[in-house]
C-alpha positions, 0 to 999 in steps of 0.5 A: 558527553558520557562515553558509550560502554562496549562490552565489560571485558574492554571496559576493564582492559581500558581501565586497566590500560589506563592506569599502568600507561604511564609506566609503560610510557616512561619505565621508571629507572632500575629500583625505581618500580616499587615506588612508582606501583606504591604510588600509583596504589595510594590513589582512588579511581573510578570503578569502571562497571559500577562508577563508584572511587576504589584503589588496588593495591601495588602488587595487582598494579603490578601484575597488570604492568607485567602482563602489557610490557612484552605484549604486542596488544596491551588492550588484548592483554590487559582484558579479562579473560572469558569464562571456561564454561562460556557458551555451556548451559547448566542451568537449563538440562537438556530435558527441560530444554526439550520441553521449552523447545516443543513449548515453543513449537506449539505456542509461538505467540506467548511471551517469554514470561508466560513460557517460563511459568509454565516451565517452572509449573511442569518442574512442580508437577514433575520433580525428576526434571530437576531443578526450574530455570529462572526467568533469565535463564529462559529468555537468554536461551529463547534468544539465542535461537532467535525465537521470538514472540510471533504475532497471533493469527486466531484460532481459525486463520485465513489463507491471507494471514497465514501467507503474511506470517509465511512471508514475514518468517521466511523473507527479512524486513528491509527499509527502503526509499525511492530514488525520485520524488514522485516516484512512488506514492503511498496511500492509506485511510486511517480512523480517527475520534468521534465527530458530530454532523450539523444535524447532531449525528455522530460519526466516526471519520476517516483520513485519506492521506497520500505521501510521497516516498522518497520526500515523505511530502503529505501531498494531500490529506482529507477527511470523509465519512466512509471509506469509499472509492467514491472519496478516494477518487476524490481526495487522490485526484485532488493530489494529482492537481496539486503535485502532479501524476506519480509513477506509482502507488501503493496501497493496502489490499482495502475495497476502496484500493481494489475498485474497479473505478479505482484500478481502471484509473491507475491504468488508464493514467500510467500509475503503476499500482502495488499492493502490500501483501494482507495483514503485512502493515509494516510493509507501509511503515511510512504511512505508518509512522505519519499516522504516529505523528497525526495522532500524538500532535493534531489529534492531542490538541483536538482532544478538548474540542467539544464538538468537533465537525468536520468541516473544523477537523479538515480545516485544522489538518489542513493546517497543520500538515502545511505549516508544520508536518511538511515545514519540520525536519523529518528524522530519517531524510534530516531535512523537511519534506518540503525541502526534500521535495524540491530539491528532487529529482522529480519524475512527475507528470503534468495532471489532465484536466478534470474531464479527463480524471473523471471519465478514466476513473469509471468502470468500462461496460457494454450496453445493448441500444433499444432501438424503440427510443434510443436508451441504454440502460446502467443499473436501473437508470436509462441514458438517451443516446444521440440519435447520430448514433442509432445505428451502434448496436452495442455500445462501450459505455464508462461511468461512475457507480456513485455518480450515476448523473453523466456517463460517457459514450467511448470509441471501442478500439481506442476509448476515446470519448465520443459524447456525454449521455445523461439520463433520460427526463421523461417529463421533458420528453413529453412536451412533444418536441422532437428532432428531426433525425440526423442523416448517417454519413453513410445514408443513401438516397431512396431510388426511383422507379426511373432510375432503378430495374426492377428485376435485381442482379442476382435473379437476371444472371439466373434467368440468363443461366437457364435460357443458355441451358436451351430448354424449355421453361419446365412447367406447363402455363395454366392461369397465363394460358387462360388468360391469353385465350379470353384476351384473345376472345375479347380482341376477337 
């Protein structure tokens, strides 16, 4: 194995070293040195920057001798010796450094190339300037002052991008890893080649591919057709059974991750979610590089196959993932995902049924009941309502806005599932069969003219008020005064 180069300055010390070691070991007897410097110059040795055979004569052998013998570090004195104008520019002038740095200032995004011809260009417009820097020259002093190419955000930025180039130059970049399994879970889609349906239709696919971070596990992987909350729910749920539910999960910032069935779910299961900061994909580097290794193995060999289906494209990945991705040495963990995973520790929980991940990945809305039949209405669509709950005026409803096929009625305080709904089937309705209501369990019986008073509480204590004042009703009778007279005329 080559050994590996420092620096020349020790590369030459060593060397040097080398040769007069063993005169500093065994000091040859007095009038002995001259034959042993003559000696150690009639051979050839190995040139120690260009690795081609060259002797040296006796007397720089010497000098070298002279130089180590008293020294408390030969190395240190036997290295060359760093150039006076070491850290001094002269190639570039202080003016022509002006220039490329207010170059720079303005045009971040260019390469070090495209800054040295313009350089060069300006000094052929302007031959005061002197004389133009090489390409060297350039880079080594862009480099020395840290500026380097920065990536370009168009002619009109947005608000998002301008933050992630804020944040990139201001905060540093670290690597990081979860100290559990299923700790953290990163998630992300990513487009793949053209596949052709049963009907002859191209299409461009999608991955949904979620990892974990600390075993850099594929905990499910799949292929759709669009990039929905629809199939992110149905791919992420599908990781759940497999490996259980994690602590957390970070995504992009795309519309899947920021649905409201998508952010209501997370909630709802105790998923912490996190989001990377927009244009910022090295912040999901994990993903990243697995999607590195999805293009250059899986894809490669599906690069012949004519056509290629879905159904064959999530088969084939599938397969590969489980048998070679999770199965392989992973460079930076040294050992397999699979490996890694089991050996933990692992925070995961157990994952509810499948009722239980439907009703909380949906949206949460309040809906008026029409007391003429019962119905809610959810876009467009009317849902019938157990007549046990006509008395609920407004009600807490949770759906699916791709699957409008069910909806659940939930508790208001503690969203507890009360009941199923389904869309009303108006043909169904119509066979003329209908249930007799169901009695609310706070339902009174209807009073009877036996049991009941027919003047209420309130107007007796009104009454009785006014009889206490002892004063006579203040109006005088008119219809009930004639009417007792003809009464009492026909009695007569």
């Amino acid at each position: 194995m080559s050994k590996k180069k420092e620096s020349p300055i020790s590369d030459w010390a060593q060397f040097r070293f080398s040769v007069i070691g063993s005169l500093l070991a065994r000091p040859p007897d007095k009038g002995q040195l001259r034959s042993e410097l003559e000696q150690l110059a009639r051979r050839q040795y190995c040139h120690p920057i260009r690795g081609d055979w060259v002797s040296f004569g006796a007397s720089t052998i010497e000098r070298w001798y002279y130089r180590a013998l008293n020294a408390a570090d030969p190395i240190e004195a036997l290295a060359r010796k760093p150039r006076s104008d070491l850290g001094q520019t002269t190639a570039l002038s202080p003016e022509l450094f002006e220039i490329l740095s207010n170059q720079y200032r303005e045009y971040p995004q260019w390469s070090y190339q495209l800054h040295a011809d313009n350089l060069n260009a300006l000094v052929s417009l302007e031959p005061q300037l002197g004389l133009a820097p090489s390409y060297a020259t350039v880079l080594r002093r862009m480099k020395e002052r840290g500026w380097i190419k920065k990536r370009s955000v168009g002619r009109n930025p947005t608000a998002g991008q301008l933050r992630a180039v804020e944040r990139l130059e201001q905060r540093e970049v670290r690597s990081f890893e979860a100290e559990y399994v299923h700790a953290l879970w990163h998630l992300d889609f990513h487009v793949g080649r053209r596949i052709v349906d049963v009907n002859g239709k191209w299409h461009t696919p999608k991955a949904l591919c979620i990892l974990d971070d600390r075993s850099r596990l594929c905990c499910h992987i799949q292929w759709y057709l669009d990039e929905t909350a629809e199939a992110l729910f149905h791919g992420l749920s599908q990781a759940f059974c497999k490996r259980g539910l994690p602590r957390s999960l970070m995504t992009d910032n795309g519309a899947a991750m920021l649905a409201h069935e998508t952010q209501n779910g997370l909630l709802r299961l105790g998923i912490s979610h996190e989001t990377t900061l927009a244009y910022s994909p090295y912040q999901n580097g994990k993903q990243e590089a697995f999607w590195g290794q999805l293009e250059g193995r899986l894809l490669a060999m599906l690069s012949r196959m004519e056509p290629l289906t879905l159904a064959f494209l999530n088969r084939a990945t599938q397969a590969w993932v489980e048998q070679e991705y999770n199965r392989s040495v992973h460079q930076e963990i040294a050992t397999c995902p699979i490996n890694r995973m089991l050996e933990g520790p692992d925070v995961s929980r157990a994952c509810p049924d499948n009722q239980k991940l439907a009703i909380a990945f949906t949206v949460l809305e309040t809906r008026s009941q029409r007391r003429s039949d019962g119905t809610v209405q959810i876009k467009g669509i009317r849902f019938e309502i157990p007549s046990r709950f006509r008395h609920f005026e407004r009600l807490h409803i949770r759906y699916q806005s791709w699957n409008l096929s069910v909806a659940y009625l939930v508790d208001k305080r503690s969203g507890k599932l009360l009941c199923t709904i389904f869309p009303q089937d108006k043909v169904k309705n119509a066979n003329q069969h209908r249930r007799k209501l169901q009695q609310a369990p706070e339902a009174v019986a209807a009073a009877t003219k036996k049991d009941s008073n027919p003047i209420p509480p309130l107007l007796r204590k009104i009454l009785a008020d006014y009889a206490a004042t002892g004063l006579a009703p203040a109006y005088l009778p008119k219809e009930e005064h004639n009417l007792t007279d003809s009464e009492d005329t026909d009695e007569r």
